[in-house]
N, C-alpha and C positions, 0 to 999 in steps of 0.2 A: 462431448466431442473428443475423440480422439486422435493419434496421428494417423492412421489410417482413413480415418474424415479428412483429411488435407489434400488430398489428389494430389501431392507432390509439390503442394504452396511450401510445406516445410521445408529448410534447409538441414538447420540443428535443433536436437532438444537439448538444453542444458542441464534441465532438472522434472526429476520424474514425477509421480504423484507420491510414489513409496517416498521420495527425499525431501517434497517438499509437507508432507505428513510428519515423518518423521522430528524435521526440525521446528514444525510448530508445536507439536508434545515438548519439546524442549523448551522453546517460549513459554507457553500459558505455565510449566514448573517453575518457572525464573517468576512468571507475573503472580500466579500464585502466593508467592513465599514473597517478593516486594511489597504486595498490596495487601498482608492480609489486618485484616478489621480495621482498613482504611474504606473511605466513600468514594470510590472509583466506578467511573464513566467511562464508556470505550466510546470513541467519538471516530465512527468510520466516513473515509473520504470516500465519496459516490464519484463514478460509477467501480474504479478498478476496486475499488477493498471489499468490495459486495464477499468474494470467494474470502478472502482472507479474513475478514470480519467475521464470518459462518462458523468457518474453522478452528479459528484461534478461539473466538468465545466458548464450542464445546466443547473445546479442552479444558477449558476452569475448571476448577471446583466448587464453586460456587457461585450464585446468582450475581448479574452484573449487569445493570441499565446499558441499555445502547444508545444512540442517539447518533444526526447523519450531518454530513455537509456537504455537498457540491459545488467543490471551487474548480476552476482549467487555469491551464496554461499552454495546452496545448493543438486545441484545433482539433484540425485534422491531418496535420503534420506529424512528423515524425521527430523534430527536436521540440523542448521546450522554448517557448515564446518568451517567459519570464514575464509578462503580464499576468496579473493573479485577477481573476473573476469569481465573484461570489453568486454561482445558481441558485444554491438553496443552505440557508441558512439553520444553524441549531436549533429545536424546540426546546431543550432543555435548559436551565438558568446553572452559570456552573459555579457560580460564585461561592467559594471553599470549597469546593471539590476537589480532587484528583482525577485530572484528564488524562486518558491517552488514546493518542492518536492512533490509528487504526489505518497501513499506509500501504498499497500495493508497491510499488516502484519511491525510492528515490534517486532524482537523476542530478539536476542541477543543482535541488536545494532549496533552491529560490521558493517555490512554492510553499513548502516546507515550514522554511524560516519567517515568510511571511504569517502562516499559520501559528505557529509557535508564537510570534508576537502578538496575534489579533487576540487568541483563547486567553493567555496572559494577561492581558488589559481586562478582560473583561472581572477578574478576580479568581480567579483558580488559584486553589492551594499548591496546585504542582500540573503542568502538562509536560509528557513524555510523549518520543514516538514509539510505534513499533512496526515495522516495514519489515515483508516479505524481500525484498531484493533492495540493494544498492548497487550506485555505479560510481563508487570512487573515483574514478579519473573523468567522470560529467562534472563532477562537483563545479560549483561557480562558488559557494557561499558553505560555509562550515558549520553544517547544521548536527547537533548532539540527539545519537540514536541511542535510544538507551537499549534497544531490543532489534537485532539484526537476524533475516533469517539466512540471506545469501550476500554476500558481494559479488557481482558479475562484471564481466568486462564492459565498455561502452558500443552497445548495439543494442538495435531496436527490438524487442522482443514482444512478443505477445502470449498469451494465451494466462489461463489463473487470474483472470479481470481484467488483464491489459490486452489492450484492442490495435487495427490499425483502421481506419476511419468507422470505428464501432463493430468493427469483426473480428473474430476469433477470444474471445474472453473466454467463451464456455470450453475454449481447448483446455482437455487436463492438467497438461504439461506447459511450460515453458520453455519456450523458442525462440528461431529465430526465422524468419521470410527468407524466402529466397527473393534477391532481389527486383526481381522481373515483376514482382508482387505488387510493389511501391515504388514501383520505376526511380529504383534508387543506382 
């Protein structure tokens, strides 16, 4: 789906497919040269990291287990709730591994930070994130990214996995609604 698929639900694109391509080659070189001939896991959040999980994994260079989680916080609302729910838990056992997180959006944090403590407990030699977009001024909770691809301002955007009541993830690009969309 592209902006021309939106019949004018778009308002703004803030970032292209060429830049947000771009900045994931940037990433997987960083992860690359971090992780190499360590035992690393990319532990992608369902449903938004589905795109950025794809991507970012064939940029490696080398072979890399994946494994999923499905936690919310958000509804079908457009802020985070800050209740964390576990849908679907890890198959994988990570104890001495090297995780990382695999993260569409971080807004609050909250969700995040909560993640970052559960995978931890379980015995992980190391969990990191790595998130396509942050929103610095949503922050609630001061969560440590080690892998950033955007900071963006605080507004609701969609498209590159991120939905508004499970629409618009397949958008190329990343946007924002025009408000009439989400009777915002």
């Amino acid at each position: 789906m592209d902006v021309t698929d939106m019949g004018g639900k778009l308002q703004q694109v803030l970032l292209t497919e060429e830049q947000i391509g771009r900045r994931l080659d940037e990433m997987a070189a960083q992860i690359d040269a971090d992780y190499e001939g360590r035992d690393l896991l990319l532990v992608g959040v369902l449903k938004g990291a589905v795109y950025a999980m794809a991507d970012l994994s064939r940029r490696l260079h080398r072979s890399v287990p994946m494994d999923w989680m499905a936690v919310s916080s958000y509804g079908s609302g457009t802020r985070s709730s800050g209740v964390v729910r576990i849908l679907k838990d890890l198959d994988s056992d990570i104890t001495g591994r090297d995780v990382l997180i695999v993260e569409d959006i971080i807004d609050s944090g909250l969700t995040l930070s909560w993640l970052v403590g559960n995978l931890s407990s379980r015995g992980a030699s190391s969990v990191e994130i790595a998130s396509v977009l942050r929103k610095p001024g949503a922050a609630k909770v001061e969560v440590g990214v080690k892998y950033v691809g955007f900071d963006i301002p605080t507004e609701f955007v969609v498209g590159y996995g991120l939905d508004y009541a499970e629409n618009y993830r397949n958008l190329s690009v990343i946007g924002t609604l025009r408000p009439e969309v989400y009777g915002a």
